[in-house]
VEXDREN-2710 file (C-alpha; in Angstrom, 1 decimal):
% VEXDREN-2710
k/r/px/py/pz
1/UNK/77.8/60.0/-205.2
2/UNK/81.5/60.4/-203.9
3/UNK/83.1/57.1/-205.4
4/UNK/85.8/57.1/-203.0
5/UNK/83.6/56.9/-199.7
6/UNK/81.9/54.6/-201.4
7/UNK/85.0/52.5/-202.4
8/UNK/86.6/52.8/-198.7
9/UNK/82.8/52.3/-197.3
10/UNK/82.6/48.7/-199.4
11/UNK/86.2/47.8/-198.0
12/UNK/85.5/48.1/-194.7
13/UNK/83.0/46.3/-194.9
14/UNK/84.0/43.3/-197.0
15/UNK/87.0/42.9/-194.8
16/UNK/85.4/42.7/-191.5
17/UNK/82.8/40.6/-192.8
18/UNK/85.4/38.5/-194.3
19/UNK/87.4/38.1/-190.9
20/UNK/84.3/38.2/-188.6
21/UNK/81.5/36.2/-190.6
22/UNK/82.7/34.7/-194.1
23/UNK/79.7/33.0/-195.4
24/UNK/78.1/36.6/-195.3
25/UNK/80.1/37.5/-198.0
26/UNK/77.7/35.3/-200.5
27/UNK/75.1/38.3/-200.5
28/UNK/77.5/40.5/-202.0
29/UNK/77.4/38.5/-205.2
30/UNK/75.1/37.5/-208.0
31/UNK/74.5/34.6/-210.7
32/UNK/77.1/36.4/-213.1
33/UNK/79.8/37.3/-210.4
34/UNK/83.4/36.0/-210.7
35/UNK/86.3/35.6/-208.4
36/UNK/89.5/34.7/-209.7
37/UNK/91.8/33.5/-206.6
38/UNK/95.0/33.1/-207.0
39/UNK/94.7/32.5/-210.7
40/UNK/91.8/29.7/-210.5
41/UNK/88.3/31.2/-211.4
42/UNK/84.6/30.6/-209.3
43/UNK/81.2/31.4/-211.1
44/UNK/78.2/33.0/-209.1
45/UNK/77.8/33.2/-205.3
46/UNK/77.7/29.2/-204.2
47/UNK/81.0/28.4/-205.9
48/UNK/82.5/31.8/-204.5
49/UNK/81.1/31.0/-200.9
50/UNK/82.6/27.4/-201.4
51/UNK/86.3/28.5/-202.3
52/UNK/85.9/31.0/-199.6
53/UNK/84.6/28.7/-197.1
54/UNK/87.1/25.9/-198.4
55/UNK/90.4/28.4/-197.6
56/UNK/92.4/27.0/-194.9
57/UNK/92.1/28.8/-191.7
58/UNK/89.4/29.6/-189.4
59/UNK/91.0/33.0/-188.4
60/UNK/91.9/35.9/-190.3
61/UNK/92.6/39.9/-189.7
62/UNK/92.8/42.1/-192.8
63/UNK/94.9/45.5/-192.4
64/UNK/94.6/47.7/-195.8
65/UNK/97.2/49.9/-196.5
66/UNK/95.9/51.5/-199.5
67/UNK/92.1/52.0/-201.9
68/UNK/92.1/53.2/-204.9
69/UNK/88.8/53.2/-207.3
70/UNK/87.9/54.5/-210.8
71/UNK/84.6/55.1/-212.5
72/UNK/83.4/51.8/-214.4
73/UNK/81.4/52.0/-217.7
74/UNK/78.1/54.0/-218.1
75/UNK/76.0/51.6/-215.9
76/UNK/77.4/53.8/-212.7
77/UNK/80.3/51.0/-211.4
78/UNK/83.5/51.2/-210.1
79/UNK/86.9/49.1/-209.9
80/UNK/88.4/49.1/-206.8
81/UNK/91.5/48.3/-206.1
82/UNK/92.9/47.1/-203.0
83/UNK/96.1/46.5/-201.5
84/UNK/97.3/45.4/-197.5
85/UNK/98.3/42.4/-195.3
86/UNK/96.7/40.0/-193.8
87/UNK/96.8/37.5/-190.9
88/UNK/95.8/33.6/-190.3
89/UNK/96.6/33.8/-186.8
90/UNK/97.9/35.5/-183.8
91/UNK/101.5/34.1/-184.4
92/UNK/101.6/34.0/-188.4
93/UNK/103.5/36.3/-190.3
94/UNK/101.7/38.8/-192.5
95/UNK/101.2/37.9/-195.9
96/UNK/101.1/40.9/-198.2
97/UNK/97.7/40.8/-201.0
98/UNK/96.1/42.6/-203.7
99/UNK/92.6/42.3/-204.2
100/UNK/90.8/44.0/-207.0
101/UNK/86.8/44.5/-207.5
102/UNK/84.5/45.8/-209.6
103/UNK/81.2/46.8/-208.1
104/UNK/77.7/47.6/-209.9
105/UNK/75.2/49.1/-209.0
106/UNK/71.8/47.7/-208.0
107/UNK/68.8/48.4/-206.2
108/UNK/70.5/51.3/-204.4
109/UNK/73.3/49.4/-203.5
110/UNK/76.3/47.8/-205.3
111/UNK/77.2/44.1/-205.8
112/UNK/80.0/42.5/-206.6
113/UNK/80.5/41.2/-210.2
114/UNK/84.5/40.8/-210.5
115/UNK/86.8/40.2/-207.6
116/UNK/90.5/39.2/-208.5
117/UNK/92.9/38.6/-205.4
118/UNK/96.6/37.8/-205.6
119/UNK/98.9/37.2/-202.6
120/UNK/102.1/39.1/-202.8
121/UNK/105.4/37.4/-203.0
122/UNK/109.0/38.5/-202.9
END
């Protein structure tokens, strides 16, 4: 397994399923996944899917500037960590993020179990 296509495969991805079709996302979570946003925390997939279904804009366009991943633990996982800008509309100006995740491995796949994201000020 070459962890960085992997890591760049699972970005792509999450990001154009996040600005094309948000309430996929919930399928890339399980009972014990956690997303911290912006310092508050959500608990399994329908409290993830409701924060991100809750955020408020309709439109988004991700552009990543930069994924790096590590090796996680001796279950197989990874971090990956991700950093870029993204877009609420046409005329917004791009807000700068950091988004971290931690990804396990199951049934041939990988799910997400932590996912930390942070916008960027200053």
């Amino acid at each position: 397994m070459d962890a960085d296509a992997v890591a760049k495969a699972f970005v792509e991805h999450y990001y154009r399923t996040f600005d094309t079709n948000r309430p996929a996302l919930v399928s890339l979570y399980q009972d014990g996944s956690m997303l911290t946003f912006e310092g508050q925390q959500f608990l399994g997939p329908a409290a993830i899917a409701g924060k991100l279904g809750s955020l408020p804009f309709a439109q988004c366009h991700h552009d990543i500037n930069t994924v790096d991943c590590q090796p996680s633990g001796p279950q197989g996982g990874m971090l990956v960590f991700v950093s870029g800008s993204l877009r609420t509309g046409p005329e917004e100006h791009p807000l700068k993020f950091s988004q971290m995740f931690q990804l396990l491995p199951a049934g041939g796949s990988f799910y997400v179990q932590n996912d930390m994201f942070r916008l960027n000020y200053g």
